[in-house]
KOLKOLKE-974003 format. One record per residue (C-alpha): x, y, z; residue in one letter. Coordinates in steps of 0.001 Angstrom, whole numbers, plus 500000, padded with zeros to 6 digits. Example, Ala and Ser with C-alpha at 12.3 -4.5 7.8 and 13.67 -1.06 7.14 Angstrom:
BEGIN
<east 512300 | north 495500 | up 507800 | code A>
<east 513670 | north 498940 | up 507140 | code S>
//
This chain:
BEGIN
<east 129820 | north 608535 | up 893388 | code X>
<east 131357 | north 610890 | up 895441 | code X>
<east 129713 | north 612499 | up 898313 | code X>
<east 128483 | north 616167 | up 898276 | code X>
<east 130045 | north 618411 | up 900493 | code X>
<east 128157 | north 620462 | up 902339 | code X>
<east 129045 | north 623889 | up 904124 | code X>
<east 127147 | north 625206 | up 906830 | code X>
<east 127986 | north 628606 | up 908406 | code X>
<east 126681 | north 629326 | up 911741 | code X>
<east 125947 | north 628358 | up 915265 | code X>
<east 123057 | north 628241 | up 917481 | code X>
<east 119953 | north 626393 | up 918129 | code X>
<east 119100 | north 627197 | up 914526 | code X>
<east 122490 | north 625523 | up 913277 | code X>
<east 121812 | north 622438 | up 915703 | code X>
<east 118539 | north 621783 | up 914204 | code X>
<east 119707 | north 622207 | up 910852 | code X>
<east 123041 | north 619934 | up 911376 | code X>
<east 120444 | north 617221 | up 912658 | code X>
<east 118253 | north 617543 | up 909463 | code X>
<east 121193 | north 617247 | up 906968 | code X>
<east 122724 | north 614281 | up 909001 | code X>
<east 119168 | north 611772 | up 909336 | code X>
<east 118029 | north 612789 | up 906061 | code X>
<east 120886 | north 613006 | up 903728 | code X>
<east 123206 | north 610013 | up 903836 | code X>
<east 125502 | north 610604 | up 900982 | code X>
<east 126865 | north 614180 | up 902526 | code X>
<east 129898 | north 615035 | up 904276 | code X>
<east 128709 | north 618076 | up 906193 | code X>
<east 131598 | north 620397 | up 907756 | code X>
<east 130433 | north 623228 | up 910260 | code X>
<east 131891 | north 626489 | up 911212 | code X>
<east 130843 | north 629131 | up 913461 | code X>
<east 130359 | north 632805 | up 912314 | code X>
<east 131335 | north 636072 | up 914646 | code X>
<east 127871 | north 637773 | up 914904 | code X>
<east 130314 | north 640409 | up 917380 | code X>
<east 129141 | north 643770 | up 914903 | code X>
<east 126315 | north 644052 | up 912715 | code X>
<east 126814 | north 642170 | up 909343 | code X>
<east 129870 | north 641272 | up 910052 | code X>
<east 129213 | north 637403 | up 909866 | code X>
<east 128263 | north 637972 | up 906076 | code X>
<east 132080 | north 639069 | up 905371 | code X>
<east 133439 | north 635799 | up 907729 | code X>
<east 130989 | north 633839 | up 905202 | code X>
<east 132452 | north 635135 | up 902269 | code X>
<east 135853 | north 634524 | up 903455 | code X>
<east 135121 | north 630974 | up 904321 | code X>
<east 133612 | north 630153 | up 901171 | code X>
<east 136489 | north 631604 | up 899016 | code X>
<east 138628 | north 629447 | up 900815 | code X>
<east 136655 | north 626218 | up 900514 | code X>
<east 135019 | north 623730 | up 898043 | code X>
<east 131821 | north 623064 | up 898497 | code X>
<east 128567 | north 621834 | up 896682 | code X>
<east 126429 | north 623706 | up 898860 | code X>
<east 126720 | north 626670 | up 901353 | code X>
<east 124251 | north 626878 | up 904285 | code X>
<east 124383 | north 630238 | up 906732 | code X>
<east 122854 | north 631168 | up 909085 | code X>
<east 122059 | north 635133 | up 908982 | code X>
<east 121118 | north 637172 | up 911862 | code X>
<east 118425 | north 639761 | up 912275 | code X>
<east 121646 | north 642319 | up 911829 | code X>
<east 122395 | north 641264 | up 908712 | code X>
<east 118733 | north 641714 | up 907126 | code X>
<east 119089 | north 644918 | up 908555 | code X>
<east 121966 | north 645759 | up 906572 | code X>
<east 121284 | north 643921 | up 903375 | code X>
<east 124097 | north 645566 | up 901717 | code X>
<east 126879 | north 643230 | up 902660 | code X>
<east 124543 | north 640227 | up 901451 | code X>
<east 124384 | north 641563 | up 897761 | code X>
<east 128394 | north 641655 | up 897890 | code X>
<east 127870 | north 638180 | up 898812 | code X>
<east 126052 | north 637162 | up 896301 | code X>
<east 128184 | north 639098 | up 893869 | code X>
<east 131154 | north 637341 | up 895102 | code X>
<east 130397 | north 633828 | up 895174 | code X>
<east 127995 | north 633805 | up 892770 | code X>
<east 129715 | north 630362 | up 891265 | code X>
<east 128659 | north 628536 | up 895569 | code X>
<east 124793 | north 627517 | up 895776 | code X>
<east 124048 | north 629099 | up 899124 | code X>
<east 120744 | north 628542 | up 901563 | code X>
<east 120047 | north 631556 | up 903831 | code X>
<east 118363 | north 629999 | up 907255 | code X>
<east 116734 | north 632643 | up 909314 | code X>
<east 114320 | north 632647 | up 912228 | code X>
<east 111978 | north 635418 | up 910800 | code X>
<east 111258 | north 635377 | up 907342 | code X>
<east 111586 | north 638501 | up 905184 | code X>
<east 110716 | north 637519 | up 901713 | code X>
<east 110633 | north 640569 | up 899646 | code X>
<east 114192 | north 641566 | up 900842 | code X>
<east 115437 | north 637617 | up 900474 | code X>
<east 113358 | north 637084 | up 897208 | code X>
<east 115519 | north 640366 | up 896014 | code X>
<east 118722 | north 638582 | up 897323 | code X>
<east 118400 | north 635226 | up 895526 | code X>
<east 116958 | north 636685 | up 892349 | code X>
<east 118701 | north 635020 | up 889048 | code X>
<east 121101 | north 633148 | up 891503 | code X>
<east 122370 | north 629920 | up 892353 | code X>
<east 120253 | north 630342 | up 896087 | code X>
<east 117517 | north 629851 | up 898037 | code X>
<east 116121 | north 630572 | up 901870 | code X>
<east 114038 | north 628779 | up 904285 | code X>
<east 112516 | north 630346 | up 907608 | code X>
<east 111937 | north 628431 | up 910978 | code X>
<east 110688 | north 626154 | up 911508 | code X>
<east 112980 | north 624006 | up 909729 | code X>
<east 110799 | north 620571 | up 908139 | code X>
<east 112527 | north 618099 | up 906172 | code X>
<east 110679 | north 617765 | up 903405 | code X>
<east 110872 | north 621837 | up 902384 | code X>
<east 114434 | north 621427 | up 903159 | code X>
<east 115439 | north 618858 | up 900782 | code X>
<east 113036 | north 620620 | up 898106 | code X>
<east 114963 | north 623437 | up 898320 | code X>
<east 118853 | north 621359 | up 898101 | code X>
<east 118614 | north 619048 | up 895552 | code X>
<east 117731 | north 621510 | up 892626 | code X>
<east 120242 | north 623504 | up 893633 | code X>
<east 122622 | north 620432 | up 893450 | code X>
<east 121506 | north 619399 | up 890543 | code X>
<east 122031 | north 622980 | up 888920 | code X>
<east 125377 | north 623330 | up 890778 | code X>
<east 126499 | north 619948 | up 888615 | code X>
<east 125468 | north 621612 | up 885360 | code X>
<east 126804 | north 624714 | up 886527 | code X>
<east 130346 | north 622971 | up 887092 | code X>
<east 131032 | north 620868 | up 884266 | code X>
<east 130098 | north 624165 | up 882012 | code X>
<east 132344 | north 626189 | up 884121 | code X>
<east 135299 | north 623438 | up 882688 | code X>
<east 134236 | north 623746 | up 879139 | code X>
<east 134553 | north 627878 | up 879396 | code X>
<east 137765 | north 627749 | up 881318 | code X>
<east 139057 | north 625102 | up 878611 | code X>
<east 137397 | north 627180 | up 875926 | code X>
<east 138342 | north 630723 | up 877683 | code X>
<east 141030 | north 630310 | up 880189 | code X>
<east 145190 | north 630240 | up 880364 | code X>
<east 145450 | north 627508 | up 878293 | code X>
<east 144723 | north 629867 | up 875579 | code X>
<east 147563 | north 632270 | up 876679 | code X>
<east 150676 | north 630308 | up 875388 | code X>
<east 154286 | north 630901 | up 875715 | code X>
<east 157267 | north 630632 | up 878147 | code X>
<east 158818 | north 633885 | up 877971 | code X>
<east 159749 | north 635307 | up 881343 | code X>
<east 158150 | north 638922 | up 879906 | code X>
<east 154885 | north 636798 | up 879149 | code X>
<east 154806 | north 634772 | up 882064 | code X>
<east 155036 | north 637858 | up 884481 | code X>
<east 151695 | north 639428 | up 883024 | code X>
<east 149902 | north 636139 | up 882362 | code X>
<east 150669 | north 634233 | up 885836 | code X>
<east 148830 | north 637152 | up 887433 | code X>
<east 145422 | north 636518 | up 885857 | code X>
<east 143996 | north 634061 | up 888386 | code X>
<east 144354 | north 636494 | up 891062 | code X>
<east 143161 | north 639520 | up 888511 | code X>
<east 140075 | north 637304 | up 888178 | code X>
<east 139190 | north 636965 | up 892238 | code X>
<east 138914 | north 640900 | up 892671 | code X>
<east 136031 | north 643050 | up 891075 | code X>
<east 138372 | north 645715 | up 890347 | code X>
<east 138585 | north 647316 | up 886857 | code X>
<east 141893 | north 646534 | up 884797 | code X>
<east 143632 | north 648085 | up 881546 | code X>
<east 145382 | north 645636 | up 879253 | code X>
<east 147642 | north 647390 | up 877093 | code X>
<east 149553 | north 645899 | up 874213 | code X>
<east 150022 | north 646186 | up 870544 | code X>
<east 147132 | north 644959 | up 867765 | code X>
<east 147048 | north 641150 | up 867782 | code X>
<east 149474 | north 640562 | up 871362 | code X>
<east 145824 | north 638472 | up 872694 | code X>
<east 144335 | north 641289 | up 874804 | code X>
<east 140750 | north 640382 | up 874377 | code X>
<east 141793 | north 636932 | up 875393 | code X>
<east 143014 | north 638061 | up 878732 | code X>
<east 140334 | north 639966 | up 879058 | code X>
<east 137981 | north 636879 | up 878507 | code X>
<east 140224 | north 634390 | up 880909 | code X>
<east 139627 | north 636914 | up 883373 | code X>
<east 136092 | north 637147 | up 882978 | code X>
<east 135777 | north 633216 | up 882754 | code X>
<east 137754 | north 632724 | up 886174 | code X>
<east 136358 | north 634690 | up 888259 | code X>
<east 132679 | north 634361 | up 890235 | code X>
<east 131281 | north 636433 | up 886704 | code X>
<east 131880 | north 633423 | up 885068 | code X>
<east 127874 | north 632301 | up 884051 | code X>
<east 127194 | north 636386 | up 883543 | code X>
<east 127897 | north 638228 | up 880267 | code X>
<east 130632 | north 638700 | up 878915 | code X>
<east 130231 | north 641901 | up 876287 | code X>
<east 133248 | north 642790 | up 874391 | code X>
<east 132786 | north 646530 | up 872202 | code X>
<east 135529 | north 647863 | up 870004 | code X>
<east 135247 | north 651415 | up 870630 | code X>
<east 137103 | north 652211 | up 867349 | code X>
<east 134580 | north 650321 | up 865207 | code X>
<east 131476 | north 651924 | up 866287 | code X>
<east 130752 | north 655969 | up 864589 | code X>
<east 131856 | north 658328 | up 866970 | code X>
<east 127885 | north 660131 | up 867111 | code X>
<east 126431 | north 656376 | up 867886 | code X>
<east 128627 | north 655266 | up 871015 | code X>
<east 127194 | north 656782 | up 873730 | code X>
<east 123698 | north 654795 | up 872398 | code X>
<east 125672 | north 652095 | up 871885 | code X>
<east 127215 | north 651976 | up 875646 | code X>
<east 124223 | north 653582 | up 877422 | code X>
<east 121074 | north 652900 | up 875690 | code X>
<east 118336 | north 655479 | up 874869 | code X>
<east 114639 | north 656277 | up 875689 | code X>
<east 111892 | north 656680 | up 873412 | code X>
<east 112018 | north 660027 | up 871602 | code X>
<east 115430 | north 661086 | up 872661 | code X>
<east 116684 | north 661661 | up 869017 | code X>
<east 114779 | north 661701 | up 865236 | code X>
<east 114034 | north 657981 | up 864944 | code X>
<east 114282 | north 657100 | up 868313 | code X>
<east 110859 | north 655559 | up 868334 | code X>
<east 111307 | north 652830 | up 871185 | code X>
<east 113647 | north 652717 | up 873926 | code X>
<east 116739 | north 650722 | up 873559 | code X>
<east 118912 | north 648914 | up 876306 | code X>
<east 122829 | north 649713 | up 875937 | code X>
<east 125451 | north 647334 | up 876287 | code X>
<east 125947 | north 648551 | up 880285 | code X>
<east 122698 | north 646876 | up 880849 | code X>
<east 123451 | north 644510 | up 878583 | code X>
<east 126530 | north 643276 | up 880991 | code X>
<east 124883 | north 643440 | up 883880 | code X>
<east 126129 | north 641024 | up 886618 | code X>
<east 129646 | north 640267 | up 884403 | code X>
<east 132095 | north 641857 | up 882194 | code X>
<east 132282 | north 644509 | up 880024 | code X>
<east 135031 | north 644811 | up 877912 | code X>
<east 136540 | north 648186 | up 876051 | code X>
<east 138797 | north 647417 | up 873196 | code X>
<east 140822 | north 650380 | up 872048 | code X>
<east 139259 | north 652621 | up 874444 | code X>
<east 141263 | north 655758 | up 873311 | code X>
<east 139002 | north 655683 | up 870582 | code X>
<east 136324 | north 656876 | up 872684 | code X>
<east 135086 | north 660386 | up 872357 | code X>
<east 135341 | north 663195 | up 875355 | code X>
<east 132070 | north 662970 | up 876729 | code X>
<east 131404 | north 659194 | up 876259 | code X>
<east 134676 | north 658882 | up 878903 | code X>
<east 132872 | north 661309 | up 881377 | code X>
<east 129779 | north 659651 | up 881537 | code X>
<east 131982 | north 656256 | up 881393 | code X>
<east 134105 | north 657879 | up 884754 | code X>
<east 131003 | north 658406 | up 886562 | code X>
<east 129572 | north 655279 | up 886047 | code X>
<east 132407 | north 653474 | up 886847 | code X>
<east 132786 | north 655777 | up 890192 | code X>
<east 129222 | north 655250 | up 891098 | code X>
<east 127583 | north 652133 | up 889082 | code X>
<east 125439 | north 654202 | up 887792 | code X>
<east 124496 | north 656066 | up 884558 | code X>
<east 121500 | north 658154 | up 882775 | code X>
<east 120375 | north 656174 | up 879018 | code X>
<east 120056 | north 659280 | up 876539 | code X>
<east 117132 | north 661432 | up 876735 | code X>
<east 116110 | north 659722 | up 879937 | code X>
<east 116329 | north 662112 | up 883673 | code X>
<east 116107 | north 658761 | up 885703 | code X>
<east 119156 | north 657287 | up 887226 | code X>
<east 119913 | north 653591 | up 886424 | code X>
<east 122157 | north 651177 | up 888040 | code X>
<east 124241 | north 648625 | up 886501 | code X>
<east 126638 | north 645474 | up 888114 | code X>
<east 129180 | north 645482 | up 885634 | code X>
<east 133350 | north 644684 | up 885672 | code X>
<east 134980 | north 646843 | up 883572 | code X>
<east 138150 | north 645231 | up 881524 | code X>
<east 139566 | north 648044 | up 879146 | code X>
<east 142292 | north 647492 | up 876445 | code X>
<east 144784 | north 649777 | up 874303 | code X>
<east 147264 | north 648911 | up 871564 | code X>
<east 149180 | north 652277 | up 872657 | code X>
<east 150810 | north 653240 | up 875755 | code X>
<east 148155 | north 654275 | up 877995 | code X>
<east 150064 | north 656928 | up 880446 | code X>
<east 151057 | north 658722 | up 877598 | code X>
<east 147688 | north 659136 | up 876118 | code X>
<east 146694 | north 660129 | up 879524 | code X>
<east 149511 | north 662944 | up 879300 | code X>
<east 148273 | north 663920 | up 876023 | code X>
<east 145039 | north 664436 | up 876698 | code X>
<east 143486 | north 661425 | up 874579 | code X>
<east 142598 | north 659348 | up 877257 | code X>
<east 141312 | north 661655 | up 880502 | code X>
<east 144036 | north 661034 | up 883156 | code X>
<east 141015 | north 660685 | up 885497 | code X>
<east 139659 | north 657853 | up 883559 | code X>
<east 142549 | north 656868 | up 883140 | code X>
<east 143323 | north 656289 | up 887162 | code X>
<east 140009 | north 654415 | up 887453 | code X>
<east 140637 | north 652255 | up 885139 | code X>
<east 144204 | north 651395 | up 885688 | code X>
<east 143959 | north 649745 | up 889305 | code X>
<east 145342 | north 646618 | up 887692 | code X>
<east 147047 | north 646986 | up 884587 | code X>
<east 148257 | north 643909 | up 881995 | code X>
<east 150939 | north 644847 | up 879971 | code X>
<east 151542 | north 642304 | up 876965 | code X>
<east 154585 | north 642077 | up 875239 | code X>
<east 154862 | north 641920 | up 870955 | code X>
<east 155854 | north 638871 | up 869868 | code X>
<east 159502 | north 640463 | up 868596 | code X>
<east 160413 | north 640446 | up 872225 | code X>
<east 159146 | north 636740 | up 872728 | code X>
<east 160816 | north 635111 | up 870185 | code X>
<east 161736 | north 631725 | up 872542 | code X>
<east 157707 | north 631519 | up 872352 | code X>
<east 157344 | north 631724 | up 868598 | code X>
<east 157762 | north 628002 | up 867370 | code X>
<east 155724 | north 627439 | up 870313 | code X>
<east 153038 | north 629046 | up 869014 | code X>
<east 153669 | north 627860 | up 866077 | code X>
<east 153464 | north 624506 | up 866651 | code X>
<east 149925 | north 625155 | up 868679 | code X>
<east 148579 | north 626417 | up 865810 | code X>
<east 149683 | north 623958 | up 863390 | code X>
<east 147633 | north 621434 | up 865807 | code X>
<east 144721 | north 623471 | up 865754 | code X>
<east 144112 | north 623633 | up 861658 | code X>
<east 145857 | north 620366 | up 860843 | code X>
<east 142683 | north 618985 | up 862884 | code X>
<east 140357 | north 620991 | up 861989 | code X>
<east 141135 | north 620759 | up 858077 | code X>
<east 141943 | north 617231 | up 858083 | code X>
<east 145448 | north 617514 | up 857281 | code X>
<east 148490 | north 615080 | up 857657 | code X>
<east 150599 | north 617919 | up 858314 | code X>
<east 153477 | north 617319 | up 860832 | code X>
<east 155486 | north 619820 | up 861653 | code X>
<east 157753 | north 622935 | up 859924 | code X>
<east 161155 | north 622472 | up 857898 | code X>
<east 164480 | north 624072 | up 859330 | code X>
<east 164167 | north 626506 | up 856771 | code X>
<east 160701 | north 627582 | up 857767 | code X>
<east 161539 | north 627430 | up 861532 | code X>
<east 164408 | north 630275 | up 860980 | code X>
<east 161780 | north 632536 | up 858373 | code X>
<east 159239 | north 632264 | up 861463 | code X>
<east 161953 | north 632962 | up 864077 | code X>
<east 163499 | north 635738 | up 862121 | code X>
<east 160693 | north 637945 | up 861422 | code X>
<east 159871 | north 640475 | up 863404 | code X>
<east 155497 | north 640175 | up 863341 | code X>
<east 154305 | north 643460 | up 863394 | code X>
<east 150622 | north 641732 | up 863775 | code X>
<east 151742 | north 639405 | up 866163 | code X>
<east 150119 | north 636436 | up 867673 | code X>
<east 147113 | north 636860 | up 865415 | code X>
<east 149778 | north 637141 | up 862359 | code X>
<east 151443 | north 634636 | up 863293 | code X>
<east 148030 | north 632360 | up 863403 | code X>
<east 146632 | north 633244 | up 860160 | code X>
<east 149978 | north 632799 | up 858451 | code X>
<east 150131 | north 628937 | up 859961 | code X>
<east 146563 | north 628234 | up 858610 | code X>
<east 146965 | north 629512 | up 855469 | code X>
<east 150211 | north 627093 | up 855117 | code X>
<east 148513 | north 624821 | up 856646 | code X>
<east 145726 | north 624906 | up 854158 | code X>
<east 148057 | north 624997 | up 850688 | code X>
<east 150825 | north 622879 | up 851748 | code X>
<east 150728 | north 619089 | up 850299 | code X>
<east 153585 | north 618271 | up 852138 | code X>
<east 153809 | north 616579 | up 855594 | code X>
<east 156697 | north 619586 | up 856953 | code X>
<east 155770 | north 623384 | up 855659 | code X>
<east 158403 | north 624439 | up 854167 | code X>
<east 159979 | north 627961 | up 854363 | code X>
<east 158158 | north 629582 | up 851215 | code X>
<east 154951 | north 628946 | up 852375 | code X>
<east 155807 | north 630618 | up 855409 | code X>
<east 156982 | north 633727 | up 853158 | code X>
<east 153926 | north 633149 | up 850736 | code X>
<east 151382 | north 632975 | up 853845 | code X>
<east 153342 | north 635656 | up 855388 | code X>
<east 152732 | north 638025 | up 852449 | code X>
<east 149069 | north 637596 | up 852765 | code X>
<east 148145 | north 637967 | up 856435 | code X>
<east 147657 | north 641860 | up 856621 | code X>
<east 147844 | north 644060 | up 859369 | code X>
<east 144709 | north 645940 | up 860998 | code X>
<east 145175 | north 649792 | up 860183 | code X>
<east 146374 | north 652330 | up 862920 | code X>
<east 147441 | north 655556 | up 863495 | code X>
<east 149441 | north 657433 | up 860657 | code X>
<east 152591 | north 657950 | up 863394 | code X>
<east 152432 | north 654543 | up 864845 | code X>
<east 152174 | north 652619 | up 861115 | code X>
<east 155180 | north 654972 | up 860090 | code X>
<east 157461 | north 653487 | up 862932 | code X>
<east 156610 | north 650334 | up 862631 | code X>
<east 156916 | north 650175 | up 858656 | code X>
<east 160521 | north 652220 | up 858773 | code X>
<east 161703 | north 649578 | up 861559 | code X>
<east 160517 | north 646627 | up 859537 | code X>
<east 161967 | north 647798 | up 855965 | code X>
<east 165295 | north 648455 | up 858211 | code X>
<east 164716 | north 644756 | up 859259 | code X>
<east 163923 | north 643298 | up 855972 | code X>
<east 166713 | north 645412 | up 854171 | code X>
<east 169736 | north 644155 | up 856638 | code X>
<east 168269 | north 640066 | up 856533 | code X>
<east 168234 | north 640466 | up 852997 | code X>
<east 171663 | north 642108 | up 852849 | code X>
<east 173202 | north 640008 | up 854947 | code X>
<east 171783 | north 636677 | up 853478 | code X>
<east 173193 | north 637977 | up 850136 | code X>
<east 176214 | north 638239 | up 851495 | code X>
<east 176855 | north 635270 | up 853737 | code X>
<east 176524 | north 637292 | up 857386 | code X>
<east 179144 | north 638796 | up 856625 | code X>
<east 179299 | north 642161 | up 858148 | code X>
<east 182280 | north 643783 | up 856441 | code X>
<east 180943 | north 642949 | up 853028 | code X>
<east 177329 | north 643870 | up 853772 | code X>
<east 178045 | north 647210 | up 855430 | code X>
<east 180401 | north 648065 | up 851851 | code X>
<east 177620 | north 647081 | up 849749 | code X>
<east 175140 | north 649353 | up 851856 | code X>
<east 177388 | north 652428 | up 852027 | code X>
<east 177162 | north 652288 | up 855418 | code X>
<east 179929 | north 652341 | up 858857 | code X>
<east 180267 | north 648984 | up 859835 | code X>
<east 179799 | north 649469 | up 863425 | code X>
<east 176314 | north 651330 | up 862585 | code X>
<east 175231 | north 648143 | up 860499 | code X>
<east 176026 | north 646052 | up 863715 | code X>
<east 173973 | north 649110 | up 865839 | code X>
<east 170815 | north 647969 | up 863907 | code X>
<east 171704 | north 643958 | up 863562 | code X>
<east 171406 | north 644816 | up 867864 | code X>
<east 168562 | north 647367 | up 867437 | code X>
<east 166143 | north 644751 | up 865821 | code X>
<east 167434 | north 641621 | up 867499 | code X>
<east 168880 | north 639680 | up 864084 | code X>
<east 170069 | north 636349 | up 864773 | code X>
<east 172917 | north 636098 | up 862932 | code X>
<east 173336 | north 632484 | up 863453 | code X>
<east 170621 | north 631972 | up 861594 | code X>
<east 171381 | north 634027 | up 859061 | code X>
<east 175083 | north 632333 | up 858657 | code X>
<east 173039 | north 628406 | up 859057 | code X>
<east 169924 | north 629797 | up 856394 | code X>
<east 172831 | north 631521 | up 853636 | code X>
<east 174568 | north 628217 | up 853745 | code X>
<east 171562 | north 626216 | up 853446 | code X>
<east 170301 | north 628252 | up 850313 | code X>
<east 173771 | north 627705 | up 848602 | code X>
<east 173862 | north 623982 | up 849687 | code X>
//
């Protein structure tokens, strides 16, 4: 068994007679010792948070000054901030309501002078023992949660999704832009489950789903009597988030005055529930997510450009899968894993054929297309390879979430212009000449849209001999 490591923060006769504890009582410890600057008032909280951010431990001991009880303040960020380290506060003078207020629902504990053994190791070892639990469920959530949910290798891909890790470490609020089914919740949630929010809620709303009338009740909460049928008060999903993450999906959705009340909380943590004239406060992350481009709604007056600064101190922009096509068998082959297991199928792979229909198509759902279509072939195929038409068959039945009138225009015009010039040139070989006489159109404006929507006409050439083979 491996020894636990043990932190302690601090210097003093207080830290000598705690270091001499540890060492008689605790055998199985490797204890490691650094001093804190007490030079300015609370300033040995910040040097503790530093320290611990850039250590493992098992358990954090420091050693807190009369300063920093104080000024509490920087001890809450503390506790906010390395929520995921079991920490013991040591002081000389006890002050238990403000401590008791400190440790409250956290992985913590104090103990005043002076320091006996036996209160001391009452106080370690269930935090040990919780900090053991706490860790091996931390794993399962990062497995479950984490990066290795975000695959691919494209360098576009890469660039937004290498950045989470250090996304995760800061508290600040971030807007994750992409189109419907790119995998913005799942950032969203691998940032949640990485950083020190990881054992606090995480409460994902689509702000599009709920009726515009009910979503300031539905964010906020309400008191008793503040509308007909409000007969008890209700807690909104602010309070429901409290101490982790709340997430936004499609947050252009969400009415005028819903986004101011949103902008002040987010300015000030803190927000009135309707029909109630007392202030609340709320310890919430705020993730946000749009499948449009969010500086342009800004401009146009969906999105508030104030809001729209708040939110966008980090911003995650994720690429459609037509622009990550070296990441589509990739994907593909993930998900072929995934259901072959899960419906007990000998499946092994995809055929040529069916490789070049996935490659080829352009996925105007995306990642989440791209997943239903492999477990639906998945699920009808008898063979041990799916072949390409039940990739086409599969592909016909996956369907699209609605959206705007403008933005399901462009995207259906581009992808009949798609369809129409595979089709056209599979009939005719890939060749360009031919294809452009049989469509009435200028042969260099054919090869203008072959570039425009990316058509691999290798594939095309390989696929039209394979069908005549």
């Amino acid at each position: 068994m491996k020894p636990a490591k043990f932190l302690l923060l601090g210097s003093g006769g207080l830290a000598t007679s705690l270091r001499a504890i540890l060492e008689s009582a605790c055998a199985d410890i490797r204890l490691t010792q650094e001093p804190l600057d007490e030079s300015e008032a609370g300033f040995e909280v910040q040097a503790a948070l530093t320290r611990l951010k850039n250590s493992e431990t098992d358990l954090c001991f420091i050693i807190l000054s009369e300063s920093s009880l104080r000024q509490p303040e920087p001890l809450f960020q503390l506790m906010r901030e390395a929520a995921s380290v079991p920490i013991i506060f040591v002081v000389e003078k006890s002050e238990p309501e403000l401590l008791h207020r400190l440790i409250e629902g956290r992985q913590a504990d104090f103990i005043a002078a002076p320091l006996q053994t036996a209160e001391l190791l009452e106080r370690i070892w269930p935090l040990i023992d919780a900090s053991t639990r706490q860790a091996a469920l931390a794993q399962r959530l990062k497995e479950r949660y984490g990066l290795s949910r975000l695959i691919g290798e494209s360098e576009k891909f890469l660039a937004e999704i290498n950045s989470i890790p250090r996304v995760a470490k800061c508290d600040a609020s971030v807007l994750i832009s992409g189109e419907t089914g790119t995998g913005k919740e799942l950032c969203a949630r691998a940032i949640h489950y990485l950083s020190p929010r990881t054992f606090k809620p995480f409460v994902p709303v689509n702000c599009g789903a709920v009726p515009v009338e009910l979503i300031e009740n539905e964010l906020f909460g309400h008191k008793s009597g503040a509308f007909t049928g409000a007969t008890t008060s209700e807690h909104g999903l602010i309070r429901e988030a409290d101490g982790g993450t709340l997430f936004l999906d499609e947050i252009d959705h969400l009415p005028t005055l819903a986004q101011v009340k949103l902008l002040r909380f987010l300015q000030d943590k803190e927000y009135r529930p309707l029909g109630s004239h007392k202030t609340q406060t709320a310890d919430v992350r705020v993730i946000a997510a749009t499948s449009i481009d969010p500086e342009e709604a800004s401009q146009r007056g969906i999105i508030r450009q104030d809001l729209f600064y708040r939110l966008n101190v980090i911003s995650l922009v994720l690429p459609p899968l037509r622009e990550r096509k070296e990441d589509i068998l990739l994907l593909a082959h993930h998900f072929l894993s995934v259901y072959a297991t899960k419906f007990q199928k000998s499946v092994q792979g995809f055929s040529a054929e069916a490789k070049q229909r996935l490659v080829m198509y352009d996925w105007p759902g995306n990642v989440r297309e791209l997943e239903h279509v492999v477990e639906r072939a998945v699920v009808l195929t008898d063979n041990e390879l799916i072949q390409g038409a039940d990739v086409i068959q599969s592909r016909r039945k996956a369907q699209s979430p609605l959206e705007s009138f403008s933005v399901a225009k462009t995207r259906f015009i581009a992808q009949f212009e798609r369809r129409y010039i595979e089709d056209l040139l599979l009939a005719y070989e890939g060749n360009v000449t031919r294809a452009a006489a049989a469509a009435r159109k200028n042969r260099r404006a054919l090869w203008e849209l072959i570039r425009k929507h990316r058509i691999d006409m290798q594939g095309i050439r390989s696929l039209a001999k394979n069908n005549h083979a």
